[in-house]
C-alpha positions in Angstrom: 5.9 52.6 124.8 6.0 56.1 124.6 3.2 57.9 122.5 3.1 61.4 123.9 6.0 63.5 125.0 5.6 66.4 126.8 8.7 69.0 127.3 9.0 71.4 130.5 10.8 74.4 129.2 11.1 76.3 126.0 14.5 77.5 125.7 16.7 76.7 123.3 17.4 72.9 124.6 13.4 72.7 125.5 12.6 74.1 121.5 15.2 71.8 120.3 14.1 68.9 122.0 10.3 69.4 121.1 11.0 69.9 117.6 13.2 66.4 117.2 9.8 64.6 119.0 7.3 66.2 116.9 9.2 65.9 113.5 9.8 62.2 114.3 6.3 61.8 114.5 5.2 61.4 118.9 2.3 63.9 120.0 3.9 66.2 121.7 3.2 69.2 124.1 5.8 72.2 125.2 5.3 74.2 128.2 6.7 77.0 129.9 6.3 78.8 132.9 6.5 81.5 130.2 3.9 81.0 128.1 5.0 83.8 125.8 8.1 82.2 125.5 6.6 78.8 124.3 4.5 80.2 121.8 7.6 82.2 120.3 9.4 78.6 120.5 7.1 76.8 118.8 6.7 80.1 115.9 10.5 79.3 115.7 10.1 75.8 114.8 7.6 75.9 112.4 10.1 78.6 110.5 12.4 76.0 110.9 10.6 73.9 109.5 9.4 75.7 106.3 13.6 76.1 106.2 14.4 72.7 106.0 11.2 72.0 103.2 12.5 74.9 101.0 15.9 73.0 101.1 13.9 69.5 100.2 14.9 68.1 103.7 11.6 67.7 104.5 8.4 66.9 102.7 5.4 69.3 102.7 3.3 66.0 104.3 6.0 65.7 107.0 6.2 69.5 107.9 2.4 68.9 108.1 2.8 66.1 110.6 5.3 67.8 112.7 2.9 71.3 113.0 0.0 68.5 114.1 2.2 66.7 116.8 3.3 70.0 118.3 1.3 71.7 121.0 1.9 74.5 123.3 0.0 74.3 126.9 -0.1 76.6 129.5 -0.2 74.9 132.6 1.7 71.9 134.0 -1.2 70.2 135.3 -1.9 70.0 131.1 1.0 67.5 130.3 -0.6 64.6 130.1 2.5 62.6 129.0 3.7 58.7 128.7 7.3 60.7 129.0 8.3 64.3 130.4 11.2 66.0 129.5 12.2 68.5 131.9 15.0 71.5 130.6 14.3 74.4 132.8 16.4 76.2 134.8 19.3 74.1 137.0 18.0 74.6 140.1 16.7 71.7 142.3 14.4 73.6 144.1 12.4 74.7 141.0 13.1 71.6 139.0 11.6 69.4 142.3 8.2 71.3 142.1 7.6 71.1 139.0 8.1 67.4 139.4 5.2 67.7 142.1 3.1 69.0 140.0 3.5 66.6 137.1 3.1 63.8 139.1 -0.2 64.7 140.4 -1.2 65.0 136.7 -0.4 61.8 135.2 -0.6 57.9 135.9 2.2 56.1 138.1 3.4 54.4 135.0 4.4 57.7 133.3 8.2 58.4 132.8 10.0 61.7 133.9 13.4 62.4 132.9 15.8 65.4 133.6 17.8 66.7 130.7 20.1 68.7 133.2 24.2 69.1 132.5 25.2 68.5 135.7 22.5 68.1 138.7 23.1 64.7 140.8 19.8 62.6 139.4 19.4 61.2 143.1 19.3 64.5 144.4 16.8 65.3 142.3 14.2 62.5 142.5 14.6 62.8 146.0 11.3 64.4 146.6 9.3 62.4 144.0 7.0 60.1 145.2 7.9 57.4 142.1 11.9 57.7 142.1 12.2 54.6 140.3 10.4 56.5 136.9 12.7 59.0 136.6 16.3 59.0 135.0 18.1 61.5 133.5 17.8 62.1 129.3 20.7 64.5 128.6 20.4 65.9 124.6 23.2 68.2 123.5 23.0 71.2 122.0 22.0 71.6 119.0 19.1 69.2 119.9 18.0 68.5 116.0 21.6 67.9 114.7 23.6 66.2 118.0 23.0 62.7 117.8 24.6 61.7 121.2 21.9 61.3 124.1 23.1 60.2 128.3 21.0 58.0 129.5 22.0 59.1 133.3 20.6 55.7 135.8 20.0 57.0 139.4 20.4 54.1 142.6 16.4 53.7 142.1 16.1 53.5 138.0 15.4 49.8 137.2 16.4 48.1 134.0 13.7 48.5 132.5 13.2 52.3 132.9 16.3 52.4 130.9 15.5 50.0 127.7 12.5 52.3 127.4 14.5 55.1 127.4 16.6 53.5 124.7 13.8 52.6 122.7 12.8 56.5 122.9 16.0 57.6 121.4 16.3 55.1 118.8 12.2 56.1 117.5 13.6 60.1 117.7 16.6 59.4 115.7 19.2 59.2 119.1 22.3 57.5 120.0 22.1 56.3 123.4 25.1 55.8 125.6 24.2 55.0 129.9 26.3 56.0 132.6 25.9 56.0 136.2 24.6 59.3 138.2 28.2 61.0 139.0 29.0 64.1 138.7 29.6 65.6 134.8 28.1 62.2 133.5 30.8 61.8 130.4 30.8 64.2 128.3 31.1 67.2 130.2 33.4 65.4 132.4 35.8 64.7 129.9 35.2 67.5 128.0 36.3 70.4 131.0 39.9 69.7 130.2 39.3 71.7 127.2 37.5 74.3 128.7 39.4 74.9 131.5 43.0 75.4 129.8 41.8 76.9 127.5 40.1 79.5 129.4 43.2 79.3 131.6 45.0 80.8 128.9 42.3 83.9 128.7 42.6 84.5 132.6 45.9 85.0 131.6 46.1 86.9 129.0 47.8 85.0 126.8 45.8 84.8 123.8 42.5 86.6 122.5 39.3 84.6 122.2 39.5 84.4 118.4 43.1 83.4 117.9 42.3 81.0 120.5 39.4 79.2 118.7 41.2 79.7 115.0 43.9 77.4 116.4 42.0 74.6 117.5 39.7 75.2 114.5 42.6 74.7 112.2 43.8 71.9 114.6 40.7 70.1 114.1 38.3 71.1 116.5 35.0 71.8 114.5 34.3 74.7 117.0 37.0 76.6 119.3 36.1 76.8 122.8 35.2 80.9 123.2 32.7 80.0 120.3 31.1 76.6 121.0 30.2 78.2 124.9 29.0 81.2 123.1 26.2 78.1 121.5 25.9 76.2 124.5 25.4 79.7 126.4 28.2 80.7 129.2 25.5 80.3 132.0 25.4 76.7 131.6 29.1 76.2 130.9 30.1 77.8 133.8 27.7 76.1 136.3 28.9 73.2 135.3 32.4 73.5 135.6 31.2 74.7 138.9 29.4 72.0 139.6 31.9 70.4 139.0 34.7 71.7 140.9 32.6 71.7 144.3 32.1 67.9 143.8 35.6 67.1 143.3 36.7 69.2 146.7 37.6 71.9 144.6 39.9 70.4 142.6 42.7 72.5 140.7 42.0 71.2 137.4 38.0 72.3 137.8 38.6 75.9 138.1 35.9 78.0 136.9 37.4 80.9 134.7 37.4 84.1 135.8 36.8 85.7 132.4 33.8 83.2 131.7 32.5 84.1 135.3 32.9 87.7 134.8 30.7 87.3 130.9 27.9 85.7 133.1 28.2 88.1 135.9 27.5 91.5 133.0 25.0 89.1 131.3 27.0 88.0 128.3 25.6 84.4 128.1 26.5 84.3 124.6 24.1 83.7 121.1 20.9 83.8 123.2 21.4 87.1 124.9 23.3 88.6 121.9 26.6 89.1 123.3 29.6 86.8 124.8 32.9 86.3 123.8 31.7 87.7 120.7 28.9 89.8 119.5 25.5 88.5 117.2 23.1 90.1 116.0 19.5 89.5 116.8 
């Protein structure tokens, strides 16, 4: 059973995903390498949350609840966790030693769990010294309102690694689908077709961003696709269409855009930094 969560990273998929534990009623704690950056998270969330009771989505006692079960710490070494959530940055390197450091913090029974887009899960628990407690947990973004979880199984994540991991999204209010550890898992597999002619058609120049996403808006598309990577931010979208083209042997339908590479390149990584295809303000 899972009683405490703790959650490596406090951008805006870390945030997300700490708010959903703590509103669903698990202790849980939030860390960043950033302390700063955590404590802003978690102010963020509690505004949030006095949001959604102002709206009578929540009750006063369950906003209470939630501001209990939340907890910002400021070292690794503090998440003393049944279950670890990492979402930092996708880089193996930095992902693996913070792993290290985690596991020399808590029991052998504790779970860790990578919510990475697109990193290989067996690369990842290469270095860990309990590979078969660790399985990839992928949320979607927004964390509070995408119901959709991947449960991502690695060759050394037993059966019943994974039923706990279902039982964890079911208690947070998650729908749990498992797949394999390949590259893209499903959804971003199946969803690059979209991005890629799409932006195709933007390398091109044959349509501006917000025609573009007006059509498939009014084609039924809740979001177009210059918009929805503006949320998801164009950092992550492009690495993994990356990712994914380098596993496929540079397959022609992978393609990373040019105009998408050029946004990340100046910065533009969308509604986080204030500017991608389109401008927000802050």
């Amino acid at each position: 059973m899972v009683y405490t969560v703790g959650v490596a990273g406090a951008g805006t998929m870390g945030a997300g995903i700490a708010q959903v534990c703590a509103q669903q009623g698990l202790r849980t704690l939030l860390y960043d390498v950033n302390t700063g950056l955590a404590h802003q998270a978690l102010a963020n969330i509690r505004k949030t949350w006095e949001t959604l009771e102002a709206k009578g989505k929540l009750t006063s006692e369950q906003v209470a609840g939630a501001v209990d079960n939340l907890q910002v710490v400021a070292q690794v070494q503090q998440l003393k966790s049944d279950l670890l959530v990492e979402a930092i940055v996708e880089r193996p390197d930095i992902k693996q030693e913070l792993y290290r450091a985690w596991e020399e913090a808590n029991s052998e029974e504790a779970l860790l769990v990578s919510n990475t887009s697109s990193l290989s899960i067996d690369v990842l628990a290469a270095t860990l010294r309990h590979p078969q407690r660790f399985a990839g947990l992928h949320f979607f973004n927004p964390a509070p309102l995408m119901k959709l979880v991947e449960i991502v199984v690695g060759r050394k994540t037993p059966d019943e690694v994974v039923a706990t991991l279902k039982n964890f999204c079911e208690r947070i209010g998650k729908v749990a689908v498992v797949v394999k550890d390949s590259p893209g898992f499903i959804v971003n597999r199946v969803a690059r077709p979209f991005y890629t002619e799409a932006f195709d058609m933007l390398d091109r120049g044959v349509v501006l961003p917000a025609a573009l996403d007006a059509a498939l808006r009014n084609a039924g598309f809740k979001m177009g696709p210059c918009e929805l990577t503006d949320l998801i931010g164009q950092d992550i979208n492009y690495a993994v269409t990356g990712g994914l083209y380098e596993s496929f042997d540079r397959a022609e339908r992978f393609t990373p855009s040019e105009a998408q590479g050029r946004l990340v390149r100046e910065g533009k990584l969308g509604k986080k930094s204030g500017e991608g295809f389109y401008a927000y303000a802050k």
